[in-house]
C-alpha positions as CSV (number, residue, x, y, z in Angstrom):
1,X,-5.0,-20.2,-18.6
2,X,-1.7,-20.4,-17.4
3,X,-1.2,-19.7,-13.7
4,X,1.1,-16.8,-12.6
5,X,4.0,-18.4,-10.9
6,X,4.6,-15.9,-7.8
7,X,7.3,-14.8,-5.3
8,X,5.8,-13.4,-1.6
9,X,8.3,-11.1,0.0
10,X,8.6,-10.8,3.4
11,X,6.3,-14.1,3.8
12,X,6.5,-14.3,7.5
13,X,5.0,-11.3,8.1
14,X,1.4,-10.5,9.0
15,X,0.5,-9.8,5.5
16,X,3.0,-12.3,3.9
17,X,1.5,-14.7,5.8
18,X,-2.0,-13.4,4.8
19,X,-1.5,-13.7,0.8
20,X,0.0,-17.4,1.2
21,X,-3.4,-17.6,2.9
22,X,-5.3,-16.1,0.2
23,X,-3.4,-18.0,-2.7
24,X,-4.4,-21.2,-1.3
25,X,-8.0,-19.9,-2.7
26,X,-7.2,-18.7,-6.1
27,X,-6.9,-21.1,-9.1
28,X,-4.8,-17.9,-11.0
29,X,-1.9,-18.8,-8.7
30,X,0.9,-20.9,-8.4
31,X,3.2,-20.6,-5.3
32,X,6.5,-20.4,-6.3
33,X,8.8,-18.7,-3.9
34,X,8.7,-17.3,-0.6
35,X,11.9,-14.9,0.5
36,X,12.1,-13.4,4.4
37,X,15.4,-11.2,5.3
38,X,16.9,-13.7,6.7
39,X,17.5,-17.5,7.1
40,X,14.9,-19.8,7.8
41,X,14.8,-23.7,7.7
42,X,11.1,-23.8,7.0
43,X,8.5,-24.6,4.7
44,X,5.2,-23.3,4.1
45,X,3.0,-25.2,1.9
46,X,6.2,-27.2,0.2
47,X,8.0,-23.8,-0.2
48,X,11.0,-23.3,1.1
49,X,11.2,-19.8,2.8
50,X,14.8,-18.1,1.5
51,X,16.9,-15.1,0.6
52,X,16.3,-12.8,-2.0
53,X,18.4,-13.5,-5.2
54,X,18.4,-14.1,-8.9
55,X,18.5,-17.5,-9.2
56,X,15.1,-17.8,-7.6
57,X,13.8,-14.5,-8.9
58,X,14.3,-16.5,-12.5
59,X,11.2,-19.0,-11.7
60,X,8.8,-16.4,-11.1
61,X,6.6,-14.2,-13.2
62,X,5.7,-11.7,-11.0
63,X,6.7,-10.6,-6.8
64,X,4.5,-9.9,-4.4
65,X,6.2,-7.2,-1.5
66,X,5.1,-6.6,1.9
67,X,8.2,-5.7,3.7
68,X,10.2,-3.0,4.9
69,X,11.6,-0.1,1.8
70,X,15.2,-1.1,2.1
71,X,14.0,-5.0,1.3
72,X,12.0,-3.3,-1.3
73,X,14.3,-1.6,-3.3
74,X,16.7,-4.9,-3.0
75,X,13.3,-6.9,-4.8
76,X,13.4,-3.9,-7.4
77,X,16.8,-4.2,-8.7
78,X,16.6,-7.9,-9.0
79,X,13.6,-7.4,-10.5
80,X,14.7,-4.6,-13.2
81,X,17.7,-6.5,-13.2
82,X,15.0,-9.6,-14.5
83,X,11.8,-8.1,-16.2
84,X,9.7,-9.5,-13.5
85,X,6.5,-7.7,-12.6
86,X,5.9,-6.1,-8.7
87,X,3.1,-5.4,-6.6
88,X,4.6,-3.5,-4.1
89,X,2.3,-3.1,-0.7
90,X,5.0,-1.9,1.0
91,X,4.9,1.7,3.2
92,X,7.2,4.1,4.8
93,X,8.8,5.4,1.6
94,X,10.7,9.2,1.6
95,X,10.1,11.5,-1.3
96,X,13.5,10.6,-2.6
97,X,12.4,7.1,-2.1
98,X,9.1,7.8,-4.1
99,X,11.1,9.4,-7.2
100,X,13.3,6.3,-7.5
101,X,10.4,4.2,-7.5
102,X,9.5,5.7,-10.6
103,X,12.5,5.0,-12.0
104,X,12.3,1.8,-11.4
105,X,8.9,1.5,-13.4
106,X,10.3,2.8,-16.5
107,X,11.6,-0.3,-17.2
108,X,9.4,-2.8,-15.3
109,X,5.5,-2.8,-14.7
110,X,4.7,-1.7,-11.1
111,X,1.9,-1.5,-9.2
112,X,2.0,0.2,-5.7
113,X,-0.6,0.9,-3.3
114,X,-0.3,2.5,0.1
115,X,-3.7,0.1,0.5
116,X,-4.8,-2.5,-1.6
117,X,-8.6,-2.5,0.0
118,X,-10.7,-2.0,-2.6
119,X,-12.8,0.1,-0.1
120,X,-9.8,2.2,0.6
121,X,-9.1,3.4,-2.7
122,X,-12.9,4.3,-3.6
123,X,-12.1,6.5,-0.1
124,X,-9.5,8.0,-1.9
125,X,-11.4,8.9,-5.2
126,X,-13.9,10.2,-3.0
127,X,-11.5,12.1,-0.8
128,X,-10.4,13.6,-3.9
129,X,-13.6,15.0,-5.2
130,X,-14.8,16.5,-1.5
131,X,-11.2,18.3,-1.7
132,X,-11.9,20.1,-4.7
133,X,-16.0,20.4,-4.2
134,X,-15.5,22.5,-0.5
135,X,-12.9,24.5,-1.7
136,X,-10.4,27.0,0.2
137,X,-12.9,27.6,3.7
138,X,-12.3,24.3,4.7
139,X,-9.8,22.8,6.6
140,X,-8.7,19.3,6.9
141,X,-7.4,16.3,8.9
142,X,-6.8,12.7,9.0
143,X,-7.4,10.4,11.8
144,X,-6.0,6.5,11.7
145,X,-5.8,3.3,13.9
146,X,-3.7,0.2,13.3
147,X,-2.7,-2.7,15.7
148,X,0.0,-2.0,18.3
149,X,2.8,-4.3,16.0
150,X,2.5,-1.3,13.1
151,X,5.5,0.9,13.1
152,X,5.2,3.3,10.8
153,X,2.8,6.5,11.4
154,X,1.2,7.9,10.1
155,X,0.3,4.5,8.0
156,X,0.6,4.6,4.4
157,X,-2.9,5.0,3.7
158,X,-3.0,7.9,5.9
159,X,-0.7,8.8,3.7
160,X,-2.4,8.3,0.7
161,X,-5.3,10.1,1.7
162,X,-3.5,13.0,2.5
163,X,-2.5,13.1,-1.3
164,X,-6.2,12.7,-1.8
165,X,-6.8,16.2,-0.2
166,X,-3.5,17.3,-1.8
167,X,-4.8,16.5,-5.6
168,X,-8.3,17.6,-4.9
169,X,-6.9,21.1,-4.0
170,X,-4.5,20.6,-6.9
171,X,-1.5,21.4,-4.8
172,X,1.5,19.9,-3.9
173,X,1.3,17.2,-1.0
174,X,4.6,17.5,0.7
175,X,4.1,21.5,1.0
176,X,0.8,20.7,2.3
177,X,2.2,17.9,4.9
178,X,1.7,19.4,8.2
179,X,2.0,17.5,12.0
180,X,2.1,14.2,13.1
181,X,0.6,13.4,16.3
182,X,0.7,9.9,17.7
183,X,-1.6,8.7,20.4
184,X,-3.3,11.9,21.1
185,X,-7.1,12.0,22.2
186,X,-7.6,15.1,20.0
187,X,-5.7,16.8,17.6
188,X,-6.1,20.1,15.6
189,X,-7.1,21.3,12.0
190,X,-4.6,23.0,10.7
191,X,-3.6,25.0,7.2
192,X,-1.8,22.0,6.5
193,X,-3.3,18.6,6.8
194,X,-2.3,17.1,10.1
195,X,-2.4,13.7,11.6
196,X,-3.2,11.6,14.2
197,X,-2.3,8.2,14.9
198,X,-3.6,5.6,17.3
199,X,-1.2,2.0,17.8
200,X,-3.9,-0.7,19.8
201,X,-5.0,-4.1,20.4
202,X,-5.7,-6.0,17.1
203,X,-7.2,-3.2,15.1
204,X,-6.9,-4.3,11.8
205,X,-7.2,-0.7,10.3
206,X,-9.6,2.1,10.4
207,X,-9.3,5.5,8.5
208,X,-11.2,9.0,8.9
209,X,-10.8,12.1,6.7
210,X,-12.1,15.1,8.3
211,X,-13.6,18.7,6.7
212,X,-14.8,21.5,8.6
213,X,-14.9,25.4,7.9
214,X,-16.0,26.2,11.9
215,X,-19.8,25.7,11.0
216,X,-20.1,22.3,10.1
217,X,-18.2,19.0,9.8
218,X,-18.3,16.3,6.5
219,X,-16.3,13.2,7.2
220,X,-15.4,10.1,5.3
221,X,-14.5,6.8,7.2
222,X,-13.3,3.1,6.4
223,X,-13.0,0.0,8.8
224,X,-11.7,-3.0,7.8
225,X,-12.4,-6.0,9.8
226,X,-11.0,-8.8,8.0
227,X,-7.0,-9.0,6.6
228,X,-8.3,-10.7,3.3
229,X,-9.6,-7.7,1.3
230,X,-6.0,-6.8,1.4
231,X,-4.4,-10.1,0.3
232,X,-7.6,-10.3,-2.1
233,X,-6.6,-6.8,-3.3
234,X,-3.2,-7.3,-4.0
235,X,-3.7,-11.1,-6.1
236,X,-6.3,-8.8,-7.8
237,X,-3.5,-6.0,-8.5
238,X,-1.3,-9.1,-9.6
239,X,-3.7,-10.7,-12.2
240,X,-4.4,-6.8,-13.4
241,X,-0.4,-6.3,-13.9
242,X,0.5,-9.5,-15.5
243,X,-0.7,-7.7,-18.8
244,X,0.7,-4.6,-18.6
245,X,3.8,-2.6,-20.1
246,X,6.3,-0.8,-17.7
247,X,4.9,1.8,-16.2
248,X,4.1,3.0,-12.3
249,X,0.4,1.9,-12.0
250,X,-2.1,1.9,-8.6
251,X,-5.0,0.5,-7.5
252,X,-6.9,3.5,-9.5
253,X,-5.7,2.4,-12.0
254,X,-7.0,-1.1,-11.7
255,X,-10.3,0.6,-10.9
256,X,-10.6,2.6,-13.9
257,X,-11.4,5.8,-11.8
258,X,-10.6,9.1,-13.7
């Protein structure tokens, strides 16, 4: 088989750094391009680290993006521009943001995850279904720590879980979006689903979805103790998309959940 010539975004990064790592391993893979947002006279395993543009866009089959969403949406219009495939494992998107992602994916295949851990989007699924089994006497909450170099809060899988609850309940997930609390010991339930985020150490990521009617308490959790499952997750995401027609896809999708 052919290997998938690939483009890492933002490969300085934590997790840029972390899928170069992880490509090393898999046979599937060829190295083509690396891009950061801004100069650099470096190379990493005989790749020399440069800007966005077409020209090296052209050699690729499919981009790989950890970055920030204004680098993002620069790697999508090259991309549309191109027919290349993205994996996008970028967070910190706005509704607006969200909406012209799907654009985007009516004319290229896109896969984006707020969390490419397998583990994480099992969670998810099962996040979903507690949503819908408890029903209207139960409130909820979601609890989440990440290293003290994360930015964004609540993190994207936060995020993502929170849509979890939104779906289960069949309601929308914005009107159900309620406060963000960052660094707090505790934190409330609320009618909405709030949120509490904790920026430490080297915590590589934990998650905790929370349901209580006042009389007892079901919670669902995920620790992650090694960066790999999400490179790992996102080469997997990349071999899954090769094949695929434009559309918006995610992890689910990968997973074959319902």
């Amino acid at each position: 088989m052919r290997k998938i010539k690939l483009l890492v975004t933002g490969c300085m990064g934590r997790m840029g750094q972390q899928i170069v790592t992880s490509v090393k391993k898999d046979k599937n893979f060829k190295l083509t391009a690396l891009t950061e947002n801004k100069k650099i006279n470096k190379k990493i395993n005989g790749v020399k680290v440069e800007l966005n543009n077409e020209k090296l866009f052209k050699k690729v089959d499919l981009i790989i993006d950890f970055t920030i969403p204004k680098c993002t949406f620069q790697v999508l219009k090259i991309a549309t521009k191109l027919k290349k495939r993205v994996v996008i494992g970028t967070t910190g998107f706005t509704k607006k943001e969200e909406e012209l992602i799907k654009k985007f994916s009516k004319r290229i295949p896109i896969l984006k995850a707020g969390n490419m851990s397998l583990g994480i989007n099992l969670l998810m699924y099962l996040t979903e279904i507690a949503s819908s089994s408890l029903g209207k006497n139960f409130l909820s909450k979601i609890f989440e720590i990440h290293h003290k170099y994360k930015k964004d809060y609540p993190s994207g899988t936060a995020l993502m879980l929170g849509k979890g609850i939104a779906v289960g309940k069949n309601k929308n997930f914005y009107n159900l979006l309620g406060k963000k609390y960052l660094n707090k010991k505790t934190f409330p339930y609320g009618k909405k689903i709030n949120f509490n985020s904790i920026r430490k150490g080297e915590i590589i990521g934990e998650h905790e979805v929370k349901f209580s009617n006042g009389k007892e308490i079901i919670t669902l959790n995920h620790e992650a103790f090694d960066r790999a499952l999400y490179s790992e997750g996102a080469l997997s995401a990349a071999k899954w998309l090769i094949n695929k027609k434009p559309g918006l896809y995610s992890m689910r999708s990968l997973m074959n959940f319902k």
